[in-house]
C-alpha positions in Angstrom: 0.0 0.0 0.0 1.5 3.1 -1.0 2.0 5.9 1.8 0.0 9.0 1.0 1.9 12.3 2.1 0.8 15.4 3.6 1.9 18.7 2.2 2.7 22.2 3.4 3.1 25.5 1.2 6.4 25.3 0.7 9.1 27.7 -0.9 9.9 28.9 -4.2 13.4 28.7 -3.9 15.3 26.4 -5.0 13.6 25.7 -8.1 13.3 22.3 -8.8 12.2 19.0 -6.7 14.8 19.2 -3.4 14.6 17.1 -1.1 15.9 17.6 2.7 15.9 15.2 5.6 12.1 16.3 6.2 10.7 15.5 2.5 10.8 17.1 -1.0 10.7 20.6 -1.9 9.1 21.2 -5.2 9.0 24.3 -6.8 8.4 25.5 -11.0 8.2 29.0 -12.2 4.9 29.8 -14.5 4.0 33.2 -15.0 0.7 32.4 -16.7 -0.2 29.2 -15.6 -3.9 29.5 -13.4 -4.3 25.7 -11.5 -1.1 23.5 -11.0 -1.1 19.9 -10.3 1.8 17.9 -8.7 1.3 14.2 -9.9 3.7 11.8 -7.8 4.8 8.1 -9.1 6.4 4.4 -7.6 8.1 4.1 -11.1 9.1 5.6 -13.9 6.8 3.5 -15.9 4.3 3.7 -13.4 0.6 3.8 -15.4 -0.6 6.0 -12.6 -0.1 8.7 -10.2 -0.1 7.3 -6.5 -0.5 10.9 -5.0 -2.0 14.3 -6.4 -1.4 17.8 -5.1 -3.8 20.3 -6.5 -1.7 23.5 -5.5 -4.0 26.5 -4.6 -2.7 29.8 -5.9 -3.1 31.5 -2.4 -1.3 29.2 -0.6 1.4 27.9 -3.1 2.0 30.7 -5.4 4.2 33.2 -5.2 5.1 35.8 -7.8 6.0 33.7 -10.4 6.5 30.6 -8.4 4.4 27.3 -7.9 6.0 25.6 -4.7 4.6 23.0 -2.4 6.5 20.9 0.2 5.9 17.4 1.0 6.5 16.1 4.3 8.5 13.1 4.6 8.9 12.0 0.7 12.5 10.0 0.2 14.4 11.1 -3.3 13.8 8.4 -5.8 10.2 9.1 -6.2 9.6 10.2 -9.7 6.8 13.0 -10.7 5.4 15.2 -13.4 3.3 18.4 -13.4 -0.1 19.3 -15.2 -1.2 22.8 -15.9 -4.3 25.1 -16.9 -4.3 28.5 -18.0 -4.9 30.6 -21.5 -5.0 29.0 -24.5 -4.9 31.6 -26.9 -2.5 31.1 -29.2 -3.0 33.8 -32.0 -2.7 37.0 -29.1 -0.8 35.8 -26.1 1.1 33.0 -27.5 0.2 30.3 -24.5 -0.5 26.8 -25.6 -1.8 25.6 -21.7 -3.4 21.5 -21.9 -4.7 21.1 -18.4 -4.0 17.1 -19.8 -0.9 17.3 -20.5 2.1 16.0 -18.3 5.1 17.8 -18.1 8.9 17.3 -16.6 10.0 20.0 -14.8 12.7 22.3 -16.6 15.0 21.4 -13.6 14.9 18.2 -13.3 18.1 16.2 -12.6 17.0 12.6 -13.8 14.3 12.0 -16.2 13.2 8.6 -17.9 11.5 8.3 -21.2 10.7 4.4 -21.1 7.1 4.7 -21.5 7.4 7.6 -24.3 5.9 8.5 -27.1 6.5 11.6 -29.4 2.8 11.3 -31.2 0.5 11.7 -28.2 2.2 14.7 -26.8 1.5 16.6 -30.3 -2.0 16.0 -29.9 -4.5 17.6 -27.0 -5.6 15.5 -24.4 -4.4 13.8 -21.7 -0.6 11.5 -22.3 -0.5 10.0 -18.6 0.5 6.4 -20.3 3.0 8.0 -23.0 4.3 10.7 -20.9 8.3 10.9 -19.4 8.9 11.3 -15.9 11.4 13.4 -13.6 13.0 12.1 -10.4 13.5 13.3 -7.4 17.1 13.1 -6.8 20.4 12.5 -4.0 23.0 14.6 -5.4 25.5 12.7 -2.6 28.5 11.6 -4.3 32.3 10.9 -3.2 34.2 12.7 -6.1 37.2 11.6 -4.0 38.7 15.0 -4.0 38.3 15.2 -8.0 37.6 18.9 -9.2 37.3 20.2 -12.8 40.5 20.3 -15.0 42.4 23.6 -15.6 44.6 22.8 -18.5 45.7 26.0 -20.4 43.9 26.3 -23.6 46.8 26.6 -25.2 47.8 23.3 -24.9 44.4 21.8 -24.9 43.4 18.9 -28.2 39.9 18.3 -28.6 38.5 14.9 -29.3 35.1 15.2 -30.5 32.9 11.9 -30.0 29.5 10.6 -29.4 29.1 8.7 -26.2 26.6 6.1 -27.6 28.8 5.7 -31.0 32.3 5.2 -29.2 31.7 1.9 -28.3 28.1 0.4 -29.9 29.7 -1.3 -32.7 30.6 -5.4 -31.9 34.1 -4.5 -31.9 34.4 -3.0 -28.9 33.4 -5.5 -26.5 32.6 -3.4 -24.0 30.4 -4.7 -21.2 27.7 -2.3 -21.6 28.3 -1.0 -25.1 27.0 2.6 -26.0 26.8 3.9 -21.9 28.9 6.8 -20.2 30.5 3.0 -18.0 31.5 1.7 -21.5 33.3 5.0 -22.3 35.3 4.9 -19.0 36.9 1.1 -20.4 38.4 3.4 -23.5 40.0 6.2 -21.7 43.5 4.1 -22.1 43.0 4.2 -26.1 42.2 7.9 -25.2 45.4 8.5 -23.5 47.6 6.7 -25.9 45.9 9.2 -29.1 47.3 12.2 -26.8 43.8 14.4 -26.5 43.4 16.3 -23.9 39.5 16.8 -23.4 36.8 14.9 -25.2 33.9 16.8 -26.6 30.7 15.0 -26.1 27.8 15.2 -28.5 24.7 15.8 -26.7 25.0 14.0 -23.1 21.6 16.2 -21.7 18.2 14.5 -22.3 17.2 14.6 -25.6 14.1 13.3 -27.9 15.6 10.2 -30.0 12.0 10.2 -31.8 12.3 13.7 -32.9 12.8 13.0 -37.1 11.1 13.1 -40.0 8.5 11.2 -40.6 10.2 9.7 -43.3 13.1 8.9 -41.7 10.7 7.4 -38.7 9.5 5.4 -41.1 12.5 3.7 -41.4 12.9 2.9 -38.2 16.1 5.6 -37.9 16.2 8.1 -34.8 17.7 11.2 -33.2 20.9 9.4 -32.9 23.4 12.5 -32.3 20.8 14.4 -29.9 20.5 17.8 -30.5 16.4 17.9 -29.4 17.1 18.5 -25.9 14.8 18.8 -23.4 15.7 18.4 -20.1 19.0 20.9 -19.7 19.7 19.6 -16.3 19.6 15.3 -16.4 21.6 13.5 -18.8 20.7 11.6 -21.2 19.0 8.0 -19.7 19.9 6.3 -23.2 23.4 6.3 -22.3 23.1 4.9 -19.0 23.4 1.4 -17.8 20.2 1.3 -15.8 18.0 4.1 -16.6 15.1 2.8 -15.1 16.7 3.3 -11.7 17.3 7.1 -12.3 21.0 6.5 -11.7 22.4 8.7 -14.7 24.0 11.5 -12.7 25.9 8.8 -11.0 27.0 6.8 -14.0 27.6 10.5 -15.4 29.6 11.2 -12.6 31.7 7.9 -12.5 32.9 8.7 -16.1 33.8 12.3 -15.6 36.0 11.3 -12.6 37.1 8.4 -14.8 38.5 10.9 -17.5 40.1 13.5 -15.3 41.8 11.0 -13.5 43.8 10.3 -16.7 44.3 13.7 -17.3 41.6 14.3 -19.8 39.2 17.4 -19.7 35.2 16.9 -20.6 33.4 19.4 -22.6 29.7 19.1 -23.4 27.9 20.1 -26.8 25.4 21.8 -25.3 21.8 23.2 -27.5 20.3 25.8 -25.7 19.5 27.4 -29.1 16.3 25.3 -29.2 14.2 22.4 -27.7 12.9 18.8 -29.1 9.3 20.4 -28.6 9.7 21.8 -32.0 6.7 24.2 -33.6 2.9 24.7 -33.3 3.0 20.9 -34.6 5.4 19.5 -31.8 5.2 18.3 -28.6 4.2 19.4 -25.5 7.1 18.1 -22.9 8.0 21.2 -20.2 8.3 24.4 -21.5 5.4 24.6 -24.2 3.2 23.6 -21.7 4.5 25.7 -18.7 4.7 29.2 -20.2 5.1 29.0 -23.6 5.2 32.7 -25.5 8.5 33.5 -22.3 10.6 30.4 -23.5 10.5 31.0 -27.2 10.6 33.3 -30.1 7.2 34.0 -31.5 6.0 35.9 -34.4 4.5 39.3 -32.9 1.6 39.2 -34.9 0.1 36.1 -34.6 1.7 34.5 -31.4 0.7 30.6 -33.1 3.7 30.8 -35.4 7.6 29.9 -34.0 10.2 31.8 -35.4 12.4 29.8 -36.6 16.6 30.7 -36.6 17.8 26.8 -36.0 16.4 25.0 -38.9 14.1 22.8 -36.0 11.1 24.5 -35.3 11.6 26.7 -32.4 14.4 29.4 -31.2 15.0 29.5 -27.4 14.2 33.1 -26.0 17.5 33.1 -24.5 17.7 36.6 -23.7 14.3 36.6 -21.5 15.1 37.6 -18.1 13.8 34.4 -17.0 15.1 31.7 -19.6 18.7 33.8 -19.4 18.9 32.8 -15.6 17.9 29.3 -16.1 20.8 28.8 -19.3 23.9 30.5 -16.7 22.2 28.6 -13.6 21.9 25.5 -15.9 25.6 25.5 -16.8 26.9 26.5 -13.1 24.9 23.4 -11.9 27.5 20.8 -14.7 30.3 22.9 -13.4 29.1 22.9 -9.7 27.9 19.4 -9.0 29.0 17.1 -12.3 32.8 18.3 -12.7 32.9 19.6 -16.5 35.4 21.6 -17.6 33.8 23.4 -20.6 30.9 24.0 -23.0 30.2 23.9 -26.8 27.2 26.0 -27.8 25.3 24.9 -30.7 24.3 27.5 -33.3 25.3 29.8 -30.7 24.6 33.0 -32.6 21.0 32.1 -31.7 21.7 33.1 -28.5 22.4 36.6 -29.6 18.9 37.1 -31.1 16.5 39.8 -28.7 12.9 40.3 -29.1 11.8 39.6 -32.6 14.9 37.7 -33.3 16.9 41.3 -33.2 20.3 40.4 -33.3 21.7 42.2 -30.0 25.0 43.6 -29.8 25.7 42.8 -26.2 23.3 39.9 -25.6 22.3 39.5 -21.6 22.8 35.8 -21.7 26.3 35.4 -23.2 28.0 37.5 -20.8 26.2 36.8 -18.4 28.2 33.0 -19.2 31.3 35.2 -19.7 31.2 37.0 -16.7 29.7 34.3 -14.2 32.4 34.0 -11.4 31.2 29.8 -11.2 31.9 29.6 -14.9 35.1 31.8 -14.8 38.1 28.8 -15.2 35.3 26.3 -17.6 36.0 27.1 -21.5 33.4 28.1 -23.7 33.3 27.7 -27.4 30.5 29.2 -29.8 29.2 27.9 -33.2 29.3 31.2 -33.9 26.4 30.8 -36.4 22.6 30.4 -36.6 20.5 28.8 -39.3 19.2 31.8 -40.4 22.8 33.2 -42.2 23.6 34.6 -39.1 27.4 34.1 -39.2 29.6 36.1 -36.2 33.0 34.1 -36.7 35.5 36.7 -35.6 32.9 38.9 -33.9 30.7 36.8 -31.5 29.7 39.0 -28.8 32.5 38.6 -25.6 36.1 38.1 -25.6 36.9 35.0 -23.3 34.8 32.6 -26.2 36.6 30.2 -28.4 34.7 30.0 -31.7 34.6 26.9 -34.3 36.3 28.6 -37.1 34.6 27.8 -39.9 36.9 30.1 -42.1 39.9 27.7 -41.1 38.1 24.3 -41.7 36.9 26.3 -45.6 40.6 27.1 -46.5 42.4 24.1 -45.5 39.7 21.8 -47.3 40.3 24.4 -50.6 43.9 24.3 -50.4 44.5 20.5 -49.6 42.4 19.6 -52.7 44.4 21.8 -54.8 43.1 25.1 -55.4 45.4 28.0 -55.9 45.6 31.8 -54.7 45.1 30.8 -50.7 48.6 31.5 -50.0 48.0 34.6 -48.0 45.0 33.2 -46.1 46.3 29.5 -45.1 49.2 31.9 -43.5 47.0 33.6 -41.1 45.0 30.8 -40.7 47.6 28.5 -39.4 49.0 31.4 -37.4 46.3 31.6 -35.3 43.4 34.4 -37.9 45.1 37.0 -36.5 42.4 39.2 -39.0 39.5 38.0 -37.0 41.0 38.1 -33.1 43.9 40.1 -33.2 42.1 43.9 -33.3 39.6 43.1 -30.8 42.2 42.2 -28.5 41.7 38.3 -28.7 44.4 35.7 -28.9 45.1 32.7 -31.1 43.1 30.3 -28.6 40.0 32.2 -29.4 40.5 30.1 -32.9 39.3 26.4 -32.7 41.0 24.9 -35.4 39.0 22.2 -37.6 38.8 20.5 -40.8 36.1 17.8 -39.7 33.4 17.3 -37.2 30.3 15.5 -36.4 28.2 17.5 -39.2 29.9 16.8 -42.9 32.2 14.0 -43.9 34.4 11.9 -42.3 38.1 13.0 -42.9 38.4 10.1 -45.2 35.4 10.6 -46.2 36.7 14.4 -47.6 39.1 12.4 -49.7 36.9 9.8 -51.3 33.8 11.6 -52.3 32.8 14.6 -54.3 28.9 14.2 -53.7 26.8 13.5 -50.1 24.9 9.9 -50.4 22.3 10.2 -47.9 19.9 8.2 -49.2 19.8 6.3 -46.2 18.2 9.1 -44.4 15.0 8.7 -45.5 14.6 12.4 -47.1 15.7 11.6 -50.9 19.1 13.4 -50.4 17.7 16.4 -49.8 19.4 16.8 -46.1 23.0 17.4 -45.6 25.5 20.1 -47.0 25.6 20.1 -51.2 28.8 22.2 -50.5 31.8 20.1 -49.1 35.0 21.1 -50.8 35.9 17.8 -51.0 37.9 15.6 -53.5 38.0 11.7 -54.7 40.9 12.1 -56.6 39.6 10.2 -59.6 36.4 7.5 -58.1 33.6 8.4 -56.0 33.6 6.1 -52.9 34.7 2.8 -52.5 37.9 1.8 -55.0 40.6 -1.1 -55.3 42.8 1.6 -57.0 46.0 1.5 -55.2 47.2 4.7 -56.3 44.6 6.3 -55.3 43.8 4.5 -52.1 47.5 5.9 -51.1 46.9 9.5 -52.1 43.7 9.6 -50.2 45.5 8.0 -47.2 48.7 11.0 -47.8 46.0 13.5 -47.8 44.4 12.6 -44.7 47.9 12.8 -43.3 48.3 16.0 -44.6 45.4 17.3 -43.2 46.4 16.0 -39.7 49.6 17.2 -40.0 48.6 21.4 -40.3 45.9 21.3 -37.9 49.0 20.1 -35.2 51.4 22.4 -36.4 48.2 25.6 -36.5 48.0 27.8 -33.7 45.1 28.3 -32.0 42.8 24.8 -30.1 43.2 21.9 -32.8 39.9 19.8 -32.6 39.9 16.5 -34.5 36.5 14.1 -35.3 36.4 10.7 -33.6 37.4 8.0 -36.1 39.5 10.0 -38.6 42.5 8.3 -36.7 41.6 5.2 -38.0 39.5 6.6 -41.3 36.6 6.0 -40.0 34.0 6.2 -43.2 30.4 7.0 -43.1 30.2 5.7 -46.7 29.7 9.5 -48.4 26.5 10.1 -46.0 27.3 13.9 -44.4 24.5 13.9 -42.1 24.2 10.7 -39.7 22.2 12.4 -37.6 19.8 9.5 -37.5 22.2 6.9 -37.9 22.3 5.0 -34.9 23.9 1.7 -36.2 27.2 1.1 -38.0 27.3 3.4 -40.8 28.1 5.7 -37.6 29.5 3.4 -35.3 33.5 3.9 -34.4 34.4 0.3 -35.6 37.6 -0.3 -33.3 38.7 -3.2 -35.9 40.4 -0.1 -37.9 42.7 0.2 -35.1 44.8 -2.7 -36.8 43.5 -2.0 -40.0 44.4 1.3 -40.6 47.1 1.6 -37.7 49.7 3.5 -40.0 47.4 6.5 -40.2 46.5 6.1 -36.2 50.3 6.5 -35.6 50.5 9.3 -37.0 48.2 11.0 -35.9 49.2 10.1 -32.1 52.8 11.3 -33.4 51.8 14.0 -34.7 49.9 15.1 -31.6 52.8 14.1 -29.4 55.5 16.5 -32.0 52.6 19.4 -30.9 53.3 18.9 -27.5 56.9 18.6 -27.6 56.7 21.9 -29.4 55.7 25.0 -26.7 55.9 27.4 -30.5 53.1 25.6 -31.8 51.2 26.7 -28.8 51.5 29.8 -27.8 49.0 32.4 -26.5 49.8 35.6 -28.0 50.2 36.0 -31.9 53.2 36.1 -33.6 55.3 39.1 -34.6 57.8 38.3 -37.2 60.2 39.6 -34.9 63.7 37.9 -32.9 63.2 36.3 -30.0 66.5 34.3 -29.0 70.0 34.6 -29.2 70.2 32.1 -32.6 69.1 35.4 -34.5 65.9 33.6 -35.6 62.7 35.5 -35.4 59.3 34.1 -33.9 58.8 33.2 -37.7 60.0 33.6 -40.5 58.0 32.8 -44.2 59.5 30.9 -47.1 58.4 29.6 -50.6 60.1 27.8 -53.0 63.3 29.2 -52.1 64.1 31.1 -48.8 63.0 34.1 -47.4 60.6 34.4 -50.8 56.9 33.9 -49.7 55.0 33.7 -52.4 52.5 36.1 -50.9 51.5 37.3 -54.5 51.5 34.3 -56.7 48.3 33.6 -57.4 49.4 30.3 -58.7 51.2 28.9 -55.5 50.7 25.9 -54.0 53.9 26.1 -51.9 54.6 27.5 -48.6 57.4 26.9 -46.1 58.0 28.6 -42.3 60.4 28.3 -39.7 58.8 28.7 -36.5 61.7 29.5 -33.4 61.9 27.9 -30.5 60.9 29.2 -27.4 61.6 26.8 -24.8 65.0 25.8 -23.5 64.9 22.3 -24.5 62.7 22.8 -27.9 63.8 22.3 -30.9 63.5 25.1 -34.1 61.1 24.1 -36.3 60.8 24.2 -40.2 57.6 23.2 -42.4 57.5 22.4 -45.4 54.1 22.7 -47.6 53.2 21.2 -50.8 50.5 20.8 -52.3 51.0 20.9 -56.0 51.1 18.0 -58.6 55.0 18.2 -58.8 58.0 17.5 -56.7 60.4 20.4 -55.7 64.0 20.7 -54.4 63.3 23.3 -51.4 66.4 25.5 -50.0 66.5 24.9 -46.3 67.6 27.8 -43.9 71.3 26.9 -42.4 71.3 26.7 -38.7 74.6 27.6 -36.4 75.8 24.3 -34.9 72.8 22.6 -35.2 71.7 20.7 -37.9 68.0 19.8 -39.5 66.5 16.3 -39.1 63.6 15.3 -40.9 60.8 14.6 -38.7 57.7 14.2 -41.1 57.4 13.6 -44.6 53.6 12.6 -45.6 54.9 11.0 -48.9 56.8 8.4 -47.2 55.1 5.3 -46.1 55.5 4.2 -42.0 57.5 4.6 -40.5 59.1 7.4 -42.4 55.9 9.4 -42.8 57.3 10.6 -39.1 59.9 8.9 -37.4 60.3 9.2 -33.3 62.7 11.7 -32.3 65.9 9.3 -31.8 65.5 7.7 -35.3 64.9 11.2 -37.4 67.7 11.1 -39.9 69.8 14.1 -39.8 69.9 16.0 -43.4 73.2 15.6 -45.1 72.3 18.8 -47.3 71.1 22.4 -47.2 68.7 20.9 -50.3 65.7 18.9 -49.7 63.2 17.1 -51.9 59.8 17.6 -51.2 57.2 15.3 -53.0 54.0 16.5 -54.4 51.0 16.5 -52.3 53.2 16.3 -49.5 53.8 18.2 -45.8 57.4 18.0 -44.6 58.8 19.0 -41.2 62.2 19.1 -39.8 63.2 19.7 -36.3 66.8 22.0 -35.6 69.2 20.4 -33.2 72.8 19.0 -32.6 73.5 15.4 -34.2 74.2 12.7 -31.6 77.6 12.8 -33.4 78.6 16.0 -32.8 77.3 16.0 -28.9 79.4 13.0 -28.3 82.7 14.6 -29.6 82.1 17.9 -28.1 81.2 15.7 -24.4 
């Protein structure tokens, strides 16, 4: 027999359900709401409510707030709310179902076994269908753990999909696709070299929020931007969701990850919510006060403006919505131990009443300048749906942007085209012309060629055309505008030659975005060349077309040693990570200055040669046991003899040449070769690097 519970008025602070050693405190903001019902369950499948709280507004209402206390209620109870109140969409914009059930915004732990996307778009009452909140223990022994500080600078971004890391067969994990199974990787982690991962959605999102179409091939939300609940994470990738125990499996990972020295950074969508438009569903915030939580036409209040491509734009800048985003973030800072956030179409977030594009937008710096948030690292897509593109001038200074402008030149010039000279130099310098005047730094650049969105780094190399077919939505979804290459067959070949070329190009690719300044961020599986067969939009791919297939380990283990060398000559390098922009000017006694540009013959950059595809630097040292760098870059059709500069006492050693098969692609620091002459070959298509130092030879007869 279930225990029924008495109640008392309660307070409306904190928001949320908190619970005490006296019961639960249960409190929701609703401006326009006019009768409130607290609905209490045994389970989160539970058909039926075993206790309901009508809450009176003279009694448990104040301002803005619904609160209501109940005496003597444990955590682990789950609940929902129902709510009445105008329905009138055309002037005020409120959508209130008195049926309806809705989680609470603030809800730490929600379950969506017994969902179902279709009743929740319709009126009347979803009690069977519905998802459920918990009420939860936030108790934990972090064991002393605390969130990372690792200078950006020196930070390497991995970005990954929890779920996709390790569903595939081949990773026999014990619970394949969970925030546990992730934890049994972090030594494959370590060995790559990255220094945070970058996880796709972790917060609740809708994994039926598709097309119909694409429903109708049984696909899903697989990647998980349709959040919505901001707080909980996501119950798919837990071991044993049923229980509620996501924060702590969350928790067991994040621990996991920094005790290895690795950094977590969620991909966070605050820009808009899986209830979508007037069609969508009603889940929390439609159904609690809809016209404050979103952008609506100010005409007729029934229509969603639209700056995300999904149906609805968050009112981010409302007073109220602004303070539940910072508070939001503070609370995975606070009490989950992340070390940083990526904001999805983040220019969203910039967008005022009307979807005016503010120039100093309440909500982002009220992220920037929130003391909780002050040491966590922020990075915008600086970008919205609508063309609103702020890349070099999203509102704030401490933000790290995705810069698209990189990822666009490097994908031009690796494929061949011609007249970029100029702009691949500030680009792997850090894009000086976008940071530098507005008193940014290189770190405010993060450097990318792929990501999660687009093809696969292999992928770039093999096709010329998307193939998403598979989608459901006749290839109408995706990017048309990839500046990609095959190099002579679209997809799949036997083709030796060019099998090799697209391997040296991937290689090449890796090889600038190490040697860039600025935060190098690299896709999860273009280690190993991970291919999603020419599809550039898996978003509802949940099987293993998107899948990291961890039998390309040994398959394609040349190009994952590379990379991890490459990432481990970054680090050995302090010049290809610095924090200010470079001058051009001397910095040591060798007479060298910070750098120094080259073309086909020194000290001749080929600044206006339209029809260069060559480009050399020599970066100084600025560490006392760092070696002087000099890059070669190549990407023409022919093979050149390049002049190298002479160094006093020192000699070069060739350290990377992307032509060369393993393991002289890039050879480990005491087998680089020294070079005999002040000449050296460099093969078309091809990225050399040599590192200055003495020759064991010399440092034995001078010892």
């Amino acid at each position: 027999m279930t225990i029924s519970y008495s109640s008392s008025h309660g307070s409306p602070n904190p928001a949320g359900a908190v619970a005490d050693e006296n019961g639960v405190n249960f409190s929701i903001f609703s401006r326009h709401a006019t009768y409130v019902e607290l609905l209490l369950f045994d389970k989160a499948d539970s058909p039926e409510p075993f206790q309901v709280f009508p809450l009176k507004p003279d009694i448990n209402r104040l301002f803005y707030s619904w609160h209501i206390y109940v005496e003597g209620l444990p955590s682990g109870v789950w609940y929902t709310w129902r709510m009445d109140g105008p329905n009138n969409t055309a002037d005020s914009g409120l959508r209130f179902d008195k049926d309806k059930h809705l989680l609470d915004p603030r809800a730490q732990a929600v379950n969506d076994k017994l969902w179902q996307r279709a009743p929740a778009c319709l009126p009347g009452n979803n009690a069977a269908t519905a998802m459920r909140a918990k009420v939860t223990d936030l108790e934990y022994d972090w064991e002393g753990d605390q969130p990372l500080k690792i200078n950006s600078e020196n930070s390497i971004i991995y970005e990954m999909h929890v779920g996709g890391f390790t569903r595939h067969p081949s990773s026999k994990t014990k619970n394949p696709g969970t925030f546990s199974a992730l934890i049994e990787k972090i030594p494959y982690l370590q060995k790559l070299g990255i220094t945070h991962v970058e996880l796709l959605p972790v917060m609740a999102f809708d994994e039926q929020h598709v097309p119909s179409s694409t429903a109708k091939l049984g696909l899903k939300n697989y990647w998980g931007y349709s959040t919505h609940s901001f707080f909980s994470p996501h119950p798919g990738y837990c071991v044993n969701p049923d229980q509620g125990c996501s924060i702590t499996e969350f928790k067991d990972m994040v621990k996991a990850l920094h005790r290895a020295g690795i950094g977590v950074i969620l991909d966070v969508v605050f820009n808009h919510t899986s209830e979508a438009g007037s069609d969508g569903p009603f889940i929390n915030f439609k159904g609690i006060d809809n016209s404050v939580y979103y952008h609506l036409d100010s005409i007729d209040k029934r229509i969603y403006l639209d700056y995300t491509g999904c149906g609805n734009t968050v009112n981010a800048n409302h007073p109220v919505v602004s303070n539940y985003i910072i508070e939001c973030l503070e609370y995975w800072v606070q009490h989950m131990h992340v070390d940083g956030f990526r904001f999805d179409l983040a220019s969203a977030l910039a967008r005022g009443e009307g979807g005016k594009v503010l120039h100093d937008p309440p909500v982002l710096w009220g992220i920037e300048l929130s003391s909780r948030l002050a040491a966590t690292k922020l990075i915008a897509e600086a970008w919205d749906a609508s063309g609103l593109y702020q890349v070099g001038s999203f509102p704030g200074y401490r933000w790290s942007e995705w810069n698209g402008r990189y990822r666009d030149v490097i994908r031009r010039f690796i494929r061949g085209e011609t007249g970029l000279i100029g702009e691949l130099a500030t680009r792997l310098t850090g894009s000086s012309d976008l940071y530098q005047n507005q008193g940014r730094l290189p770190i405010n650049s993060i450097n990318f060629v792929t990501c999660h969105d687009g093809f696969t780094l292999y992928d770039l190399m093999s096709y010329e055309q998307k193939h998403n077919e598979a989608n459901g939505e006749n290839n109408r979804d995706g990017s048309n505008d990839n500046l990609s290459c095959n190099y002579g067959v679209e997809g799949e070949t036997t083709d030796p030659k060019i099998i090799t070329l697209r391997k040296q190009q991937a290689k090449n690719v890796i090889a600038l975005l190490m040697l860039s300044q600025g935060i190098p961020m690299i896709l999860a599986g273009d280690e190993v060349l991970n291919t999603q067969r020419g599809n550039n939009n898996t978003y509802c791919q949940d099987n293993e077309l998107s899948w990291f297939n961890w039998n390309l380990i040994e398959t394609n283990q040349e190009m994952l040693r590379f990379v991890q060398m490459m990432i481990a000559l970054r680090k050995s390098h302090p010049a290809l990570m610095r924090s200010r922009f470079l001058t051009g000017e001397v910095i040591n006694d060798t007479g060298l200055k910070d750098i120094t540009w080259h073309g086909r013959e020194l000290d001749t950059p080929p600044w206006e040669n339209q029809d260069s595809s060559i480009l050399a630097f020599t970066l100084s040292a600025i560490a006392v046991e760092e070696c002087d760098l000099h890059v070669v870059i190549n990407m023409s059709q022919e093979d050149f003899l390049i002049e190298l500069p002479r160094l006093a006492g020192r000699k070069w050693f060739r350290a990377v040449d992307t032509a060369k098969k393993t393991p002289e692609d890039i050879c480990e620091p005491k087998k680089q070769k020294p070079v005999r002459k002040h000449t050296h070959k460099s093969l078309a298509r091809s990225i050399n690097v040599f590192e200055g130092k003495k020759s064991k030879l010399e440092t034995f007869f001078r010892r």
